[in-house]
C-alpha positions as CSV (number, residue, x, y, z in Angstrom):
1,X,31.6,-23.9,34.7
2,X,35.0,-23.6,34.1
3,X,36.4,-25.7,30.8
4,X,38.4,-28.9,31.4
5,X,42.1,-29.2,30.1
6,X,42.4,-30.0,27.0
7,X,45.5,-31.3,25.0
8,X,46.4,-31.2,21.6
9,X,49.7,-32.7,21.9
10,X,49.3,-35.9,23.0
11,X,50.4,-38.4,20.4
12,X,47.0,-40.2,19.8
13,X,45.5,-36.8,19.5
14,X,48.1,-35.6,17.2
15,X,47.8,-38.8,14.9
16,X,44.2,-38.3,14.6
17,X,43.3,-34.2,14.3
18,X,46.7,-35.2,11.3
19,X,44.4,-38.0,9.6
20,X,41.2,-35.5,9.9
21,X,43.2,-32.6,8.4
22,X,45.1,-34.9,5.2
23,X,41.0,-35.8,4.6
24,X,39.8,-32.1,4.5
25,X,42.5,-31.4,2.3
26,X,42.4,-33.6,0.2
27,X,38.7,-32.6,-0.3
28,X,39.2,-28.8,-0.8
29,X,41.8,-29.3,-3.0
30,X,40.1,-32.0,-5.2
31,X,37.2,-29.3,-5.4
32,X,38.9,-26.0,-6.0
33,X,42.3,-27.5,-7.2
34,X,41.0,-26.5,-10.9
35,X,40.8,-22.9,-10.3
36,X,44.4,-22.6,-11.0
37,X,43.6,-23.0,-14.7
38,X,41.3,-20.1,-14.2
39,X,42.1,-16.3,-15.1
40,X,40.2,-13.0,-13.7
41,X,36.3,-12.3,-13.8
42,X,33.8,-10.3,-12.9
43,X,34.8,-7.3,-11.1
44,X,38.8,-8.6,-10.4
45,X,39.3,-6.6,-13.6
46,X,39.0,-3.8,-11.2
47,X,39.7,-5.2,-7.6
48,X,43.0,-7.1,-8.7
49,X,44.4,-5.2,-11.6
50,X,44.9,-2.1,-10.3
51,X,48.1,-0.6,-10.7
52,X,49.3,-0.2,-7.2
53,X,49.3,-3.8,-7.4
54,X,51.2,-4.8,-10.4
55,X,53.7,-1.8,-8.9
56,X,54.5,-3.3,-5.4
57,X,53.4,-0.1,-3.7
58,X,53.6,-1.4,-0.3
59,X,53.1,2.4,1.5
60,X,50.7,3.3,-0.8
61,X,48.6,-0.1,0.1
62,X,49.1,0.9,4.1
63,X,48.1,4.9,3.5
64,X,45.1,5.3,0.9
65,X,42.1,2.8,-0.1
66,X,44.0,1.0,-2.6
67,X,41.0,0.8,-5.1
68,X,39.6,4.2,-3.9
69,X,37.0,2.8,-1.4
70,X,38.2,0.1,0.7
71,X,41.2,0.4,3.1
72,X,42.0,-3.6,3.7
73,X,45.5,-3.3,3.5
74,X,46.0,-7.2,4.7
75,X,43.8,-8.8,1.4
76,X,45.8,-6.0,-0.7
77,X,49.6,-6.7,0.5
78,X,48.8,-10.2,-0.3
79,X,48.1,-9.4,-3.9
80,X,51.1,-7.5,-4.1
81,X,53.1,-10.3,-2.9
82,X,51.4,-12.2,-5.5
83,X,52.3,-10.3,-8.5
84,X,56.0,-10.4,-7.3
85,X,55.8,-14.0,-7.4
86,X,53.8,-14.8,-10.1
87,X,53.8,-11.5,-12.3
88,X,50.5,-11.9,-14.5
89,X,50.0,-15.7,-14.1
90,X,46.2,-15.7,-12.4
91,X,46.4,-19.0,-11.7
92,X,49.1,-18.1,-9.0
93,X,46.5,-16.0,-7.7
94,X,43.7,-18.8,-6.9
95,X,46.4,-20.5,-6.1
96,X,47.0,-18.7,-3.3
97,X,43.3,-18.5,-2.4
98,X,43.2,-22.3,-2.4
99,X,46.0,-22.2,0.1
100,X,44.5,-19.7,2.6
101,X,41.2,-21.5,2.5
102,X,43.4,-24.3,3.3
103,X,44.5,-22.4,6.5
104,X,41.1,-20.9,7.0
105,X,39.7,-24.3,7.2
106,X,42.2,-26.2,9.4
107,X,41.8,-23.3,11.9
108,X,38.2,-23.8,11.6
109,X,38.4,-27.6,12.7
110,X,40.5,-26.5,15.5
111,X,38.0,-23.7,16.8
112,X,35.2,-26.7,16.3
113,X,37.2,-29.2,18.1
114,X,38.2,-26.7,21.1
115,X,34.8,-25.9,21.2
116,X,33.8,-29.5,21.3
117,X,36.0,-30.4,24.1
118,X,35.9,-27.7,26.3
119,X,31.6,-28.6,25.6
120,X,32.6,-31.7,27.7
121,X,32.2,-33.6,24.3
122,X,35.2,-35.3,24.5
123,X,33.3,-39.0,25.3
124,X,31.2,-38.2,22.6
125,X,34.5,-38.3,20.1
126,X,34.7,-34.4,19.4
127,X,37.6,-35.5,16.3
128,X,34.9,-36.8,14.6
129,X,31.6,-34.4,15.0
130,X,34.5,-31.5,14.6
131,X,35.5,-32.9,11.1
132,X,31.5,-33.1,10.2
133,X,31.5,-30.0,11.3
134,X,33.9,-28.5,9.6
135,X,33.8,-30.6,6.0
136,X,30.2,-29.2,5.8
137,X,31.4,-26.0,6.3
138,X,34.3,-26.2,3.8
139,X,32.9,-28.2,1.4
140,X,29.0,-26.1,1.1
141,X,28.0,-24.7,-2.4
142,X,28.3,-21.3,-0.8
143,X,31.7,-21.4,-0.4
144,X,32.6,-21.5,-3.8
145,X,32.0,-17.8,-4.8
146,X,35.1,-16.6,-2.3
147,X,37.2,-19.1,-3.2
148,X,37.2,-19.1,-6.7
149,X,36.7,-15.2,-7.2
150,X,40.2,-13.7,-6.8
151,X,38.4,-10.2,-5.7
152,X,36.9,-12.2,-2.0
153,X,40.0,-12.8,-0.9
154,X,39.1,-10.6,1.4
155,X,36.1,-12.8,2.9
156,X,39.1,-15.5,2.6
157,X,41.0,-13.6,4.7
158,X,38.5,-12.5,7.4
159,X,37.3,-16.3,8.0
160,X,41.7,-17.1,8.8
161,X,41.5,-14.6,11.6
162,X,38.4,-14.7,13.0
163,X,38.6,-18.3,13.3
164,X,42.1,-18.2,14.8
165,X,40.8,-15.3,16.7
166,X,38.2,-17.6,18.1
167,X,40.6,-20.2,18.6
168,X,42.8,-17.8,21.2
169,X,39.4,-16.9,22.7
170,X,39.0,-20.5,24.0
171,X,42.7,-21.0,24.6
172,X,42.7,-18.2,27.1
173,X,40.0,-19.4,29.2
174,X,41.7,-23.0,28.7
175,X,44.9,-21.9,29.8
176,X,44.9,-18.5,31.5
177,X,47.4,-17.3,30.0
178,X,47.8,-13.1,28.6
179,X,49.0,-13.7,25.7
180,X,46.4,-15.5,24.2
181,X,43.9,-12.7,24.8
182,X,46.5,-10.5,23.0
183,X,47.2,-12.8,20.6
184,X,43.4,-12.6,20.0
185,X,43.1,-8.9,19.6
186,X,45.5,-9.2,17.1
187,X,44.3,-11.5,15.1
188,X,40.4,-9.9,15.4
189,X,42.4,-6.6,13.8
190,X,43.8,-8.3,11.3
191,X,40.2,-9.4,10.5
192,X,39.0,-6.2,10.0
193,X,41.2,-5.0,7.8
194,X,40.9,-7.9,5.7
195,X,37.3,-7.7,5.5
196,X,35.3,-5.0,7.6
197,X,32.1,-7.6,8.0
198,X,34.4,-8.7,10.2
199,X,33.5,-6.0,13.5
200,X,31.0,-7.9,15.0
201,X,33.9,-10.5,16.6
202,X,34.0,-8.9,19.9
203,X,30.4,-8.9,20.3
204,X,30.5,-12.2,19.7
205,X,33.8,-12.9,21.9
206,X,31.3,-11.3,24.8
207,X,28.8,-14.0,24.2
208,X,31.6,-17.3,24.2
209,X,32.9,-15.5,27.5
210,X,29.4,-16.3,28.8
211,X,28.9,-19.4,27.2
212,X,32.6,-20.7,29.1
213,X,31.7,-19.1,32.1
214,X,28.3,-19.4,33.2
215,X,28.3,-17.6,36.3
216,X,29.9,-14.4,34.3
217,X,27.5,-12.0,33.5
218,X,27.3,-9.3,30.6
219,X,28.8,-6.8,32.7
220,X,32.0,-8.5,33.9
221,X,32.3,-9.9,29.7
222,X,31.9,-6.5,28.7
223,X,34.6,-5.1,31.0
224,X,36.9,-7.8,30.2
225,X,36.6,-7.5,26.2
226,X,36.8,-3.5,26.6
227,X,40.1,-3.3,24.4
228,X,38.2,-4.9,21.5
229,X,35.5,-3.5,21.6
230,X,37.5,0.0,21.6
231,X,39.8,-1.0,19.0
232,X,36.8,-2.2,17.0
233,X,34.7,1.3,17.3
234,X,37.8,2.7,15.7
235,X,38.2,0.6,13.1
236,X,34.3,0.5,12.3
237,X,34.3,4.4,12.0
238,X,37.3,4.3,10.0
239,X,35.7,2.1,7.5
240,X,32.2,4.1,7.6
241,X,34.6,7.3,6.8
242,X,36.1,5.7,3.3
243,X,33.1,3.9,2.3
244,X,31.2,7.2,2.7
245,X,33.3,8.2,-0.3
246,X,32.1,5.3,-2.7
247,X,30.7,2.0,-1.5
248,X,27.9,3.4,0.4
249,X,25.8,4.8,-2.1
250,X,23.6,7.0,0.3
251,X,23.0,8.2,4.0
252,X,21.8,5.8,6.1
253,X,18.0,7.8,7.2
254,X,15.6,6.6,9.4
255,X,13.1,6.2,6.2
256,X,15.5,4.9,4.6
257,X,16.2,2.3,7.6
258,X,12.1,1.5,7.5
259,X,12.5,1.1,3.6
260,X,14.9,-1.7,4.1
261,X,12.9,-3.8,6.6
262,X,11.7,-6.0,3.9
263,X,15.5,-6.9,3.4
264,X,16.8,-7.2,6.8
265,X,13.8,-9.8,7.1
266,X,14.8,-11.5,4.4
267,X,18.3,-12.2,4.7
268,X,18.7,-14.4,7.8
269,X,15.7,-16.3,5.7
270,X,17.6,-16.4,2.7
271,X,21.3,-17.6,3.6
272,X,19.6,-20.3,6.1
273,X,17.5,-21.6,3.1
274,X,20.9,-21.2,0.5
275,X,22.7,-23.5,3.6
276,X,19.7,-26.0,3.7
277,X,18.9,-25.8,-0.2
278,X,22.5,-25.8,-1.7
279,X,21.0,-25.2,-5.6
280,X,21.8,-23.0,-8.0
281,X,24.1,-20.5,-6.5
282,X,24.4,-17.0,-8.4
283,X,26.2,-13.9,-8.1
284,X,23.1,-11.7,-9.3
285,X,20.2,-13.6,-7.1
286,X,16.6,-11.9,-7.8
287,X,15.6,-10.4,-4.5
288,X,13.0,-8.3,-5.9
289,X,11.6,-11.3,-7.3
290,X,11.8,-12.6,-3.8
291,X,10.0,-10.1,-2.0
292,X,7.3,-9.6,-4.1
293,X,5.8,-12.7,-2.3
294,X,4.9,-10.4,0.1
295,X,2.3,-12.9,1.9
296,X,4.3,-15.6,2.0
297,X,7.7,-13.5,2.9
298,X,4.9,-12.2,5.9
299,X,3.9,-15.8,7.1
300,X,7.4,-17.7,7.1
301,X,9.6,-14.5,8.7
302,X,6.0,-13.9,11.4
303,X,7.3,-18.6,12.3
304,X,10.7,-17.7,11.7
305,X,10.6,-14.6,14.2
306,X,8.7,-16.9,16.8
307,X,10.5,-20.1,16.5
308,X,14.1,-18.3,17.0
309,X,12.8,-16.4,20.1
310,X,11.5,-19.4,21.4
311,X,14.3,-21.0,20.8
312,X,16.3,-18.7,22.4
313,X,14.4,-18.2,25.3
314,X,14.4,-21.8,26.4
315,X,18.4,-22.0,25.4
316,X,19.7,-18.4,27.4
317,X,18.4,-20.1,30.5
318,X,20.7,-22.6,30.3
319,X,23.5,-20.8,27.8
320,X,23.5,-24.3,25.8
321,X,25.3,-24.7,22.7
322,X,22.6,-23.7,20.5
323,X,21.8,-20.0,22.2
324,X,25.3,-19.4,21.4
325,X,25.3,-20.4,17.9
326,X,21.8,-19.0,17.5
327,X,23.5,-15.8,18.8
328,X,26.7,-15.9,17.0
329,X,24.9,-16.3,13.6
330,X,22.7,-13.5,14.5
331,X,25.4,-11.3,15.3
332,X,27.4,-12.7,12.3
333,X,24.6,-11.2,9.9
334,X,24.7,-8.0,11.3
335,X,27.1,-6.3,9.0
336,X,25.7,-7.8,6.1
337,X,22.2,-7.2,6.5
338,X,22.2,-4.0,4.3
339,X,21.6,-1.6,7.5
340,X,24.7,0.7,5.1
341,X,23.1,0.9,2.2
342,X,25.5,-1.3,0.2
343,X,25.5,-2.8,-3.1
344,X,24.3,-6.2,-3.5
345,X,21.9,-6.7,-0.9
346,X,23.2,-10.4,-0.7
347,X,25.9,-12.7,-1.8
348,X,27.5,-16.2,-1.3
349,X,30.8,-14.3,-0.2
350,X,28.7,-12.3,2.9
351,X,27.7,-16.1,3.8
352,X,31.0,-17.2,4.9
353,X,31.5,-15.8,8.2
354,X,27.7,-16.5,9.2
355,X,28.1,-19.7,7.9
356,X,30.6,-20.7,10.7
357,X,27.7,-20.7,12.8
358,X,25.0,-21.9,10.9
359,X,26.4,-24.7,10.8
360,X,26.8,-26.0,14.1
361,X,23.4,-24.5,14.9
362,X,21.9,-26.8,12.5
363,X,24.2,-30.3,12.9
364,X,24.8,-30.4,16.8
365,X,20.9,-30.8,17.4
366,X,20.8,-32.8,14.7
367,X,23.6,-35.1,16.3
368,X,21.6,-35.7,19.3
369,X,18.3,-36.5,17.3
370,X,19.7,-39.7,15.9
371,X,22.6,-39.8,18.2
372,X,26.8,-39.8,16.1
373,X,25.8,-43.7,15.4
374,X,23.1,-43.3,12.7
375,X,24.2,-39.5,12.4
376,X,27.7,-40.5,10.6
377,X,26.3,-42.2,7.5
378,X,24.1,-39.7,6.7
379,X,27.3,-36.8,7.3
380,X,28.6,-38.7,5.1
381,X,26.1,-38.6,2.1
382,X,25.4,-34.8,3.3
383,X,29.6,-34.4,2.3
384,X,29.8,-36.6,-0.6
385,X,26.5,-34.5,-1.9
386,X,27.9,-31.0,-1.1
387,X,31.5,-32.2,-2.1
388,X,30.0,-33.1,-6.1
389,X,28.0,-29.6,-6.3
390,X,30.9,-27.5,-5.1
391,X,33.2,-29.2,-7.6
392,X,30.3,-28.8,-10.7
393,X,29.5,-25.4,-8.9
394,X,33.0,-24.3,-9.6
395,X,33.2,-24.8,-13.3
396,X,31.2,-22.0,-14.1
397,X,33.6,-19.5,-12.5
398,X,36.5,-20.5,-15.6
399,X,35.0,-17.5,-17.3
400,X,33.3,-14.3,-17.5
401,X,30.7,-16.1,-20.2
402,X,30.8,-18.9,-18.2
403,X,29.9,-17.4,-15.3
404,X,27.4,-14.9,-15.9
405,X,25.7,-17.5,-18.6
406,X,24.7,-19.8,-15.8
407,X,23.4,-16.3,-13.7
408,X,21.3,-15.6,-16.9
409,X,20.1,-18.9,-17.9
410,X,18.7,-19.3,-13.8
411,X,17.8,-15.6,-13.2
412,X,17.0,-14.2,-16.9
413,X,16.1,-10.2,-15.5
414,X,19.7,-10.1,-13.8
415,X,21.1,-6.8,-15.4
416,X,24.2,-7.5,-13.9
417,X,24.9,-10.7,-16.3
418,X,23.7,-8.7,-19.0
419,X,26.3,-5.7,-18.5
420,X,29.0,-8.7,-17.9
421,X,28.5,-10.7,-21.1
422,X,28.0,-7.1,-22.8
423,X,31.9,-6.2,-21.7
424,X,33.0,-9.4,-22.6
425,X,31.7,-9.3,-25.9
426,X,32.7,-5.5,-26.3
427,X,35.9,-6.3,-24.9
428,X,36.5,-9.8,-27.5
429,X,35.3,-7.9,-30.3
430,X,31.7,-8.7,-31.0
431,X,30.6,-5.2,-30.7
432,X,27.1,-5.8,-32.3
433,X,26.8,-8.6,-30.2
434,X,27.5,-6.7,-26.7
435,X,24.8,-4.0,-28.3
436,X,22.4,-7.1,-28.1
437,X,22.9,-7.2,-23.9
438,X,23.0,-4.2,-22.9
439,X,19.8,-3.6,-24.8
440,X,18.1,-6.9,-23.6
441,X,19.3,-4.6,-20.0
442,X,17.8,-1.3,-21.6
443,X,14.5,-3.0,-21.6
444,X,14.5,-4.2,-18.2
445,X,15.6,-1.2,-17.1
446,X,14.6,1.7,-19.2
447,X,16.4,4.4,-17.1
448,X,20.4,1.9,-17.5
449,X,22.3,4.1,-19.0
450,X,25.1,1.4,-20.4
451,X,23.1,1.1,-23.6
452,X,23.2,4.5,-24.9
453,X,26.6,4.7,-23.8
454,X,28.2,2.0,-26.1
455,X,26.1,3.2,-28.9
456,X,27.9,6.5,-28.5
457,X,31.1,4.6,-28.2
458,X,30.1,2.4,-31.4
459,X,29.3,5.9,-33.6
460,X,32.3,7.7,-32.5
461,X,34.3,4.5,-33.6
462,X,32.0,4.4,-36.9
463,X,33.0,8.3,-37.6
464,X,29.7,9.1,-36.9
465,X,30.1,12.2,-34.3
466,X,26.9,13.6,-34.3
467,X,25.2,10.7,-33.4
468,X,27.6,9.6,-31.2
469,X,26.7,12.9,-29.0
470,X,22.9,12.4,-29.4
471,X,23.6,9.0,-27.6
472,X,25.8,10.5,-25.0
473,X,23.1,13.6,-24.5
474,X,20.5,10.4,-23.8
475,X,23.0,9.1,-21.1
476,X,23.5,11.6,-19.4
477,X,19.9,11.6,-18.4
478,X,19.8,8.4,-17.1
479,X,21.8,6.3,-14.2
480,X,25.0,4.1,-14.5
481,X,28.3,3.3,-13.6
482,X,29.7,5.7,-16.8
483,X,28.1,9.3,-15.8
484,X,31.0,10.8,-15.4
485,X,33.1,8.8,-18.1
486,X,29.7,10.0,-20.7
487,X,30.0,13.8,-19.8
488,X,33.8,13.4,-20.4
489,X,33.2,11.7,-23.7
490,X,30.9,14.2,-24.4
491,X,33.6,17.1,-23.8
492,X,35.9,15.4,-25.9
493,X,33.5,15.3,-28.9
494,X,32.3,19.2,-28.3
495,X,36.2,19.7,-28.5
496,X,36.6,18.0,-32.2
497,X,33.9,19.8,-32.9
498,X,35.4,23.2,-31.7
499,X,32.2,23.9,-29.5
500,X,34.6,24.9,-26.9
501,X,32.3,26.3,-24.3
502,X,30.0,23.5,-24.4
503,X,33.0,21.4,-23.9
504,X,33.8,23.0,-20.7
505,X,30.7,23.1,-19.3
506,X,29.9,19.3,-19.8
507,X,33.6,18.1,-18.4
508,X,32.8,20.7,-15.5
509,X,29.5,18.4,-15.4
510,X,31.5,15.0,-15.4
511,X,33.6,16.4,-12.9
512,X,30.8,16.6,-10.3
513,X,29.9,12.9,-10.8
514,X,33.0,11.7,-10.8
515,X,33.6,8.7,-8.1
516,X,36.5,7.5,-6.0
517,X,38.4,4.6,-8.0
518,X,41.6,5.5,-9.0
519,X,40.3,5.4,-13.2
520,X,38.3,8.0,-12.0
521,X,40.4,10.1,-10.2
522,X,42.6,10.1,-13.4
523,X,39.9,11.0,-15.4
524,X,38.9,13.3,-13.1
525,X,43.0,15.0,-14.0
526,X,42.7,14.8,-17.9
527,X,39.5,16.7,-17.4
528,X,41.0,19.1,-15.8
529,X,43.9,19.7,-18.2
530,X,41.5,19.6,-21.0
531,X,39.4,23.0,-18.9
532,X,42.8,24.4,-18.6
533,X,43.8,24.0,-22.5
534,X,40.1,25.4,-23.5
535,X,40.0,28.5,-20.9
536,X,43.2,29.6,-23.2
537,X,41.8,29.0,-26.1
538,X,39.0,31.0,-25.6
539,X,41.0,33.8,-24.3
């Protein structure tokens, strides 16, 4: 079946998909408009602040990981071109955010109503099941976390161009035209390097050429999508390559593969339950908590597993609507179901892309139940509903407190709030205050280092040296973020001391823990000169 014509131009057309787009705007910006009152949190201390940033390094940002392990050079030349324009002013920054969700989600609406028409939808008014369609999208709970956290711009990013990706995907077949399949690889490249969960598009751009064209088979998609799927190996490796060097923590194993099971199980279970169950959203949810229902994790993902086969085995017969959207989310999860053993297993902002398809999975059937009659008022509750939790969701995000209060009051063993309202504290002066967290995380997690490190910190500042180093000595033996930044503490306390040798040999020790973001790599330098200044004073 070859798609009928469709035309965006005409004036009737233009009037409406103009009314539909002022309403969705509207919306988004009556629900994140706020976050321009809003500074940094969270980790865009780290993933927005860095120097290279602030300094306009434009060839620095399109040669090197500009945060040590992440090459994205599209979500990082957008920061730069924010501090030009609005130097240390965050709210410039969500504002910019704001606008390319704005983008993102127009493009979305377009990619729906293509979709829609080329569907042979157009008696069944595609304007208005495309703006459902899309203000559940924009408007969901889950959303919230990339928009208004400057450090998923990124995810922002990726959901532009892989919707206008998906957009020239359709247009090609519309109007067989080159460009457009050009104009696609382009924009599934910029994608990737905005965010890298964005390489499963021209798996996915296989499927929709199947879906269009039901007499095509996998072969001929394959062959026509080769470019992409070339272009995409490259990219993917490149990205395995620099993460390798920070983000993934370990080697992907074969044991380690069978240990994750458990996860990869319950992740499709968990974002379609966050889309249907819009409470509550966190940026530390309690996954071990989760699967420690082991039985009842077993029965839902053993109905789960069945349903969606038999779903798509009655759907791939016919390549409907729903096998591709049961596909596309499927494939849409694969770079965020924790196969590369990244850190967290889950989050709102690795929801956004798989969302896109989720949701028409979910509404179209839905649409046909009760037909677009009795289907539109209750869109309409479902948007006013989602509309009011996104705009109370978004409050909490004003503030590190803020923010990782709500985690804490909702999931009281996240250590991640813990060692968040710990630096805050630290960081606004409460010292004995931020002692109080990170211990409350000490005796969650007895091996956290964090706890003995800021006691060492709090000694040292106190004048008390010795302890200070008995603290650091405890540390060192445990896990953490400040390994190397402890043995390099240590060092420099050996050194007041004049234990020279035992200062080299623990910043030769921090030297061999040291990560990949640029703070380390500088510490990593200092440490160095400071081996160099103590080999000649024990000459």
């Amino acid at each position: 079946m070859t798609p009928q014509k469709i035309n965006l131009f005409k004036y009737q057309d233009l009037v409406l998909h103009t009314v539909v787009l002022v309403i969705l705007m509207a919306l988004v910006w009556i629900v994140y408009g706020k976050t321009m009152d809003f500074g940094v949190v969270w980790d865009d201390h780290i993933l927005t602040t860095a120097s290279i940033y602030s300094e306009k390094d434009f060839i620095g940002i399109l040669t090197r990981p500009a945060n040590g392990f992440e090459y994205l050079p599209v979500r990082d030349i957008t920061l730069i071109i924010d501090y030009i324009n609005y130097g240390g002013w965050w709210g410039g920054f969500h504002r910019t955010n704001v606008v390319i969700y704005s983008i993102a989600t127009t493009l979305v609406y377009l990619f729906f109503f293509l979709f829609l028409s080329a569907d042979g939808m157009r008696d069944k008014k595609p304007f208005i099941v495309a703006f459902f369609l899309t203000a559940i999208f924009a408007l969901h709970p889950i959303q919230v976390e990339p928009v208004s956290f400057i450090g998923a711009r990124n995810a922002l990013l990726a959901l532009l161009f892989s919707a206008a990706a998906c957009i020239m995907i359709i247009l090609e077949k519309e109007e067989q035209q080159g460009i457009f399949y050009w104009a696609g690889l382009a924009c599934t490249i910029l994608a990737m390097f905005s965010k890298a969960t964005s390489v499963f598009l021209p798996l996915l751009f296989i499927i929709m050429n199947m879906y269009l064209f039901k007499k095509s088979t996998i072969k001929n998609s394959i062959q026509h999508y080769l470019p992409y799927l070339i272009v995409t190996a490259i990219v993917f490796l490149l990205h395995v390559v620099i993460a390798s060097g920070g983000a993934i923590r370990e080697p992907l194993t074969i044991f380690g593969l069978i240990g994750k099971l458990p996860n990869i199980i319950l992740i499709p279970e968990f974002y379609l339950y966050k889309f249907l169950l819009p409470f509550n959203q966190l940026v530390d949810y309690p996954i071990s908590e989760y699967l420690r229902h082991k039985t009842l994790l077993f029965i839902l993902s053993t109905a789960l597993i069945i349903m969606t086969y038999r779903l798509y085995v009655r759907e791939e017969k016919q390549r409907s609507s729903i096998w591709l959207f049961l596909v596309a989310y499927m494939l849409a999860l694969l770079p965020v179901m924790n196969l590369l053993p990244t850190y967290p297993t889950v989050a709102d902002r690795y929801a956004q892309l798989p969302l896109l398809f989720i949701t028409p999975l979910i509404v179209l059937p839905l649409i046909k139940i009760f037909d677009l009659k009795w289907f539109t008022p209750l869109a309409i509750i479902a948007i006013a509903g989602l509309t009011n939790l996104s705009y109370q969701q978004v409050n909490i995000w004003q503030s590190d407190d803020h923010l990782f209060s709500h985690t804490l009051k909702i999931n009281p063993n996240s250590i991640k709030s813990l060692h968040n309202l710990g630096n805050h504290s630290w960081k606004n002066g409460d010292k004995n205050k931020a002692l109080q967290y990170y211990k409350q995380a000490s005796d969650i997690n007895p091996v956290d280092m964090t706890y003995d490190f800021y006691k060492a910190r709090y000694a040292e500042e106190n004048g008390y040296i010795n302890i200070a180093i008995e603290h650091l000595n405890t540390a060192i033996k445990k896990k953490g973020t400040f390994l190397s930044l402890a043995y390099f503490k240590l060092g420099d306390l050996y050194i007041k001391q004049g234990e020279y040798q035992l200062a080299k040999e623990t910043l030769e020790n921090g030297i061999l823990q040291v990560g990949v973001s640029p703070q380390d790599q500088l510490n990593k330098k200092k440490a160095k000169i400071k081996i160099t200044e103590i080999d000649r004073l024990l000459q």
